[in-house]
C-alpha positions, 0 to 999 in steps of 0.5 A, a space after each residue: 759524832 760524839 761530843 764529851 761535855 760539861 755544864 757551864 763550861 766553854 762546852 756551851 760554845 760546841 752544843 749551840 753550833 752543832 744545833 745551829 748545824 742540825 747534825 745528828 750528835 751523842 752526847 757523854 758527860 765529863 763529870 769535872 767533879 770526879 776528875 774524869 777529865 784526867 782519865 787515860 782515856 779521856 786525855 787520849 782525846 784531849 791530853 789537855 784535860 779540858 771539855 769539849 771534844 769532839 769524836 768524829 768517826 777517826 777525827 777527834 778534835 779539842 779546843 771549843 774554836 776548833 770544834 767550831 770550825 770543824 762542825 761548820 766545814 763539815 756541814 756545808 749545808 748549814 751554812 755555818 761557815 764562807 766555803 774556801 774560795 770566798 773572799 768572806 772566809 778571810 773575816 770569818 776566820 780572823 773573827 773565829 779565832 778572836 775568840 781564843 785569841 784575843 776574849 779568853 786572854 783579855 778576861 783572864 787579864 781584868 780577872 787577875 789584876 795583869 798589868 800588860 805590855 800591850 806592844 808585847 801580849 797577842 790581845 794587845 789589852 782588855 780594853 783594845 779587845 773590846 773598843 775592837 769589838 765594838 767598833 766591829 759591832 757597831 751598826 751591824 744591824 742595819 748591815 744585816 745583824 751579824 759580824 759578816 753581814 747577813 750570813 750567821 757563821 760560826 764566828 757568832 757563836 763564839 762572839 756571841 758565847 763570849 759577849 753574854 759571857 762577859 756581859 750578863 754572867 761575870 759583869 765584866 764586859 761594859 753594857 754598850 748598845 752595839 754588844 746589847 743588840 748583838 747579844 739580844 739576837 744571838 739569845 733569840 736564835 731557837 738553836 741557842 735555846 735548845 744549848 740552854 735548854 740542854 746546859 741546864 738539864 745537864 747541870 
């Protein structure tokens, strides 16, 4: 398994769950600075140009949402995601891709001034994105520490990439106790440890 990457990139989001899965994996640097991201053959993998990828064998998947769902279904053993047939599996995928649906386009939003239809735009607005969020949050310390409960998925991976995100590095998430609580836990997990350890050293 191969996973093409670049420091301080959406590419946090693959290394944090494939060491939350525990699976071997190579790691090749996409050097963004030499534009190798736009080499034939590096757009064979991703035509968008863009990290991570992953190869897998014949499998070869982009955009950092579906890498994680492909790492947590093909590890089962980790645990990472509700099997097909569990009724959690509705959640668990409605928040897997919140992250891409709904967080990428409410920063872009706030980041370039964008007045929206809330009524006409998928994300509805930055400000619905994050009263959502929080409302969803809220108290899910007491029902276990996660967005499912008890069980850590993938899902909080990516929630939990885009709360430090939004919060601690571009300051524009609001600082409220339900996204505080939820990010502190995500940080202390040793597996989102080794990502920062392995982020920094590439970078």
């Amino acid at each position: 398994m191969k996973l093409y990457w670049t420091p301080r990139t959406r590419s946090m989001r693959a290394l944090w769950l494939l060491e939350e899965a525990g699976c071997a994996y190579e790691r090749i640097l996409v050097d963004l600075s030499t534009g190798a991201q736009s080499a034939p053959d590096y757009r064979r993998i991703n035509p968008m140009a863009k990290v991570p990828a992953l190869v897998d064998g014949d499998a070869v998947v982009a955009e950092s949402a579906a890498i994680c769902a492909y790492v947590a279904d093909r590890f089962p053993e980790a645990g990472l995601a509700p099997p097909v047939g569990d009724p959690a599996r509705g959640r668990y995928l409605q928040w897997l891709f919140f992250s891409a649906g709904c967080v990428d386009p409410a920063f872009s939003e706030r980041m370039n001034g964008w007045t929206t239809d809330s009524a006409a735009t998928g994300w509805g607005s930055f400000d619905r994105v994050f009263a959502v969020l929080e409302e969803a949050l809220d108290g899910v310390k007491a029902r276990g520490g996660w967005i499912l409960g008890e069980r850590f998925s993938a899902a909080d991976v990516l929630l939990g990439i885009d709360l430090h995100y939004g919060k601690d590095i571009i300051g524009l998430v609001p600082r409220r106790p339900a996204f505080e609580d939820y990010v502190a836990r995500c940080l202390d997990r040793p597996a989102f440890q080794r990502a920062l350890a392995i982020d920094a050293a590439g970078a």
